[in-house]
C-alpha positions as CSV (number, residue, x, y, z in Angstrom):
1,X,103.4,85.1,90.2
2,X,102.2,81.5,90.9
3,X,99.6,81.5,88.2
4,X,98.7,83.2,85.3
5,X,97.0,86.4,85.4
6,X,94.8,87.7,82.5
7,X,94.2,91.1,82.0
8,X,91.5,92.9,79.8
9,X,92.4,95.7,78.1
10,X,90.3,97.9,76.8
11,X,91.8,101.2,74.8
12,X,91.0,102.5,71.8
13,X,94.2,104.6,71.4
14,X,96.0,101.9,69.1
15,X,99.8,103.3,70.8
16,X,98.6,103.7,74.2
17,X,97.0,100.0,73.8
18,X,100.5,98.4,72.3
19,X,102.3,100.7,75.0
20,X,100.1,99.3,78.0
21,X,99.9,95.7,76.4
22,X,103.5,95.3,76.0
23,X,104.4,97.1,79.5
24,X,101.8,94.5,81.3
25,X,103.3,91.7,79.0
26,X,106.9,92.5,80.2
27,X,105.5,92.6,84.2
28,X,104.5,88.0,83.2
29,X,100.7,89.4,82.7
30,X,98.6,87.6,79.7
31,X,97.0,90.3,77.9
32,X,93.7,90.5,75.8
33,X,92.9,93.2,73.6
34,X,90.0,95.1,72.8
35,X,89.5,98.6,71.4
36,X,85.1,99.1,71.4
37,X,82.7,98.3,73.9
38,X,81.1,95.5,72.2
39,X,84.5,93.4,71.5
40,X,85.0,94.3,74.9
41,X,82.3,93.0,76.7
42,X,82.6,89.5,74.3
43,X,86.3,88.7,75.6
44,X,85.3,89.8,79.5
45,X,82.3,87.4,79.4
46,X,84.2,84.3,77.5
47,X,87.5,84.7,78.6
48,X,86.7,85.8,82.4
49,X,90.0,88.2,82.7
50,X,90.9,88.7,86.4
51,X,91.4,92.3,85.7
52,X,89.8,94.7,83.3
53,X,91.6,97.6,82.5
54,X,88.4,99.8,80.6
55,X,88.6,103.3,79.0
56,X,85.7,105.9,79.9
57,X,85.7,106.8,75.9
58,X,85.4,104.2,73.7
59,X,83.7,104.2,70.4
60,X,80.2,102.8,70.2
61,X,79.4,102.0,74.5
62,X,80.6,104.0,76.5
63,X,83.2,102.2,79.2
64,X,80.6,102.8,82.3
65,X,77.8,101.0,80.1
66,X,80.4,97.9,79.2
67,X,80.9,97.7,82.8
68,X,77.3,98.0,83.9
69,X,76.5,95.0,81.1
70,X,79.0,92.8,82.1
71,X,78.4,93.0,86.1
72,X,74.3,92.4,85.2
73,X,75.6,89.6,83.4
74,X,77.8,87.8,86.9
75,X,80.8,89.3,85.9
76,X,82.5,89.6,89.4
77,X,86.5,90.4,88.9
78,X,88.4,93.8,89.2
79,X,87.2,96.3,86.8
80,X,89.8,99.7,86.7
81,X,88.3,102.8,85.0
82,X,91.3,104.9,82.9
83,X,89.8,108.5,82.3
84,X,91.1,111.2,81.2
85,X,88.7,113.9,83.1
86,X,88.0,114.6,86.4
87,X,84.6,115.1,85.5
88,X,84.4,111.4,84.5
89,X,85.9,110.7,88.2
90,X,83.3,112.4,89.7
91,X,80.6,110.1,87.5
92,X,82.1,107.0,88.2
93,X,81.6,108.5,92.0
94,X,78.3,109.0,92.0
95,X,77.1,106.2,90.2
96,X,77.0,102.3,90.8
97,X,78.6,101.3,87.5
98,X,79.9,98.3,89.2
99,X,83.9,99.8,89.1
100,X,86.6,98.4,91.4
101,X,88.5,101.2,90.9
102,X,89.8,103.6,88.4
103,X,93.6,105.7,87.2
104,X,93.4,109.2,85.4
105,X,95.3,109.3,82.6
106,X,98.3,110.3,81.5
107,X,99.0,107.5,84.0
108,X,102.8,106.6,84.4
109,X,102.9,102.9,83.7
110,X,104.8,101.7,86.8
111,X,101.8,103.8,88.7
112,X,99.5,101.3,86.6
113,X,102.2,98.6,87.2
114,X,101.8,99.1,91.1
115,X,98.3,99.7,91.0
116,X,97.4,96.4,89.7
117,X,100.5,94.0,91.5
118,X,98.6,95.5,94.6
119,X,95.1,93.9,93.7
120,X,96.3,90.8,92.3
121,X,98.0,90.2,96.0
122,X,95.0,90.8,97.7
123,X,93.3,88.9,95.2
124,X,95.8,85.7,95.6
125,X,96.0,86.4,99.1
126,X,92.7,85.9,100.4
127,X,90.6,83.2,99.4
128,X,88.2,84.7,99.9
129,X,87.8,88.6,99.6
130,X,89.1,90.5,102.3
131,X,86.9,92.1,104.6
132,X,87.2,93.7,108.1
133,X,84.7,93.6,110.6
134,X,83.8,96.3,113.7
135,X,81.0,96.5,115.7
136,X,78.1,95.6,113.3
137,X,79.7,96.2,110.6
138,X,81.6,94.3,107.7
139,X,83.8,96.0,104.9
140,X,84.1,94.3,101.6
141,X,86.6,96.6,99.8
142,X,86.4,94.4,96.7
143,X,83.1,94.9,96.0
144,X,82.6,98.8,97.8
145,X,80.1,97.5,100.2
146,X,79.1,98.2,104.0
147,X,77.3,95.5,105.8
148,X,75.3,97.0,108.3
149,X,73.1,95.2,110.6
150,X,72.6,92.6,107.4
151,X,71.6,95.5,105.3
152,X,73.8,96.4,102.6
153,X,75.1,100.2,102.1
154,X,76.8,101.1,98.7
155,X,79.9,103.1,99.0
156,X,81.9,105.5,96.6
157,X,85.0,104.7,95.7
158,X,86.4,107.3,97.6
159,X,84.4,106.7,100.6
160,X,85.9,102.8,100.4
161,X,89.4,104.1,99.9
162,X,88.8,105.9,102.9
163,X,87.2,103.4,104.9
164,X,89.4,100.7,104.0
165,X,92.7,102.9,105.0
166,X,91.3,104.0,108.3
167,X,90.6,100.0,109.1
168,X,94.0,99.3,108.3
169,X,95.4,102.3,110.7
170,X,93.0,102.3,113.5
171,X,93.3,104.0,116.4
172,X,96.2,106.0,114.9
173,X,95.6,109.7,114.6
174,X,96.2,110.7,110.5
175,X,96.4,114.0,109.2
176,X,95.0,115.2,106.1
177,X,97.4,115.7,104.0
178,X,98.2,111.9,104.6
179,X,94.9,111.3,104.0
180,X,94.6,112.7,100.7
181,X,97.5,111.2,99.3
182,X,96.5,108.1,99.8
183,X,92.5,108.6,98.6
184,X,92.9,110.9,95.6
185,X,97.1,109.8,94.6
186,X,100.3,112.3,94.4
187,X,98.9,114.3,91.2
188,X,95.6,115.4,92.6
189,X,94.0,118.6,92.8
190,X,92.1,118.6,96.0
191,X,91.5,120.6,98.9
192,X,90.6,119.7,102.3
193,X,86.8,120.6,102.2
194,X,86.5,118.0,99.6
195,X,88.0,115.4,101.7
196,X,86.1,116.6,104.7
197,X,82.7,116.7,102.6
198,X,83.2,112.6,102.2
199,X,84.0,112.5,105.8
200,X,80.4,113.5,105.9
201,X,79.1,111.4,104.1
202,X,81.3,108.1,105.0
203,X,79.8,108.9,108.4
204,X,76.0,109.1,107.7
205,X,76.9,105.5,106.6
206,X,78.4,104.2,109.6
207,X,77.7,106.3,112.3
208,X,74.7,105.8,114.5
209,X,74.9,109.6,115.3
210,X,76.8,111.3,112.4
211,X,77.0,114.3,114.6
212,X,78.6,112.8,117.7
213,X,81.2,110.3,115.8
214,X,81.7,106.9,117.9
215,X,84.4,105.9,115.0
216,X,85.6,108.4,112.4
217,X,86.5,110.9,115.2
218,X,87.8,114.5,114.2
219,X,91.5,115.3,115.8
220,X,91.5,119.2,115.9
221,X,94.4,121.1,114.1
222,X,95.4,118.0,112.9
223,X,92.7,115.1,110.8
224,X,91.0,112.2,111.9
225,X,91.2,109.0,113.9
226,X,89.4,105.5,113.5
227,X,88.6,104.4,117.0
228,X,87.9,101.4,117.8
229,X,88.7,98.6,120.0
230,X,87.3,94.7,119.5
């Protein structure tokens, strides 16, 4: 890696923190330490980490109240939530704490390892953060936002992990089972309905008539297709 990387981490399981620490130390990462909320938001504001890795359930703040701080306060970089509950996924959903993305724990460290090689590319690759543009719109995967018109539309994590891997396979017909892999990850417990459900919802965002899709098109028997041409 051409320059050096600092990560945040924020655990307050003292092995899991010396496991993580040493793992991400071993991949050429600098790695700061923190185990509460408050000790956490102090070395994310001074230091600036490129990446925060931030627990759900720390001791004093909660990890979706560090976060919501430390974004008031201009704090733009990658911020991954590690939970241990699915309810807590569903929370982070649902509400604009300001999270880049999040991993449910156990996590396997070279799923953690991958995870975060993959954003620091992007990160390193584009000067500026990447979007896509179609028709009117712009996506801003970074920072889970929909530019519409000029107007700004919030999305769900899951609704950007969606978005963002239909713009990079348009026009291609993806079933899903695909689908779900990629959005939710190999150990998830989903069904269908709950993928179609953000379907939904991803196209009362985009769509200009979410019954008669122009983009996210339904491919009977088999998923979806992104459809569009520049």
């Amino acid at each position: 890696m051409n320059k050096e990387i600092k990560i945040a981490l924020v655990e307050d399981d003292e092995n899991l923190r010396f496991l993580v620490a040493e793992r991400l130390e071993s991949e050429g990462y600098k790695v700061l330490e923190a185990s509460n909320g408050d000790d956490a938001e102090n070395i994310i504001l001074s230091q600036q980490p490129d990446i925060v890795l931030l627990d759900w359930m720390l001791p004093g703040k909660q990890g979706s109240e560090v976060c919501t701080n430390v974004r008031a306060k201009g704090f733009d970089k990658l911020i991954i939530m590690t939970t241990a509950k699915q309810q807590d996924i569903d929370k982070i959903d649902a509400y604009g704490f300001g999270v880049s993305d999040y991993i449910t724990k156990p996590f396997n460290m070279d799923v953690l390892v991958a995870l975060i090689d993959n954003k620091i590319k992007f990160q390193l690759n584009s000067e500026k953060s990447e979007t896509y543009s179609f028709a009117n719109m712009e996506h801003h995967p970074n920072t889970h936002l929909l530019i519409k018109d000029g107007r700004k539309i919030e999305l769900t994590i899951l609704e950007n992990r969606i978005l963002l891997y239909f713009l990079k396979n348009k026009n291609k017909v993806i079933n899903r089972e695909e689908l779900m892999m990629e959005v939710w990850g190999y150990n998830a417990d989903v069904n269908t309905r709950t993928l179609d459900m953000h379907i939904v919802r991803l196209r009362k965002k985009i769509e200009t008539n979410p019954d008669y899709p122009q983009y996210l098109q339904t491919v009977r028997g088999i998923g979806y297709k992104f459809a569009y041409v520049a």
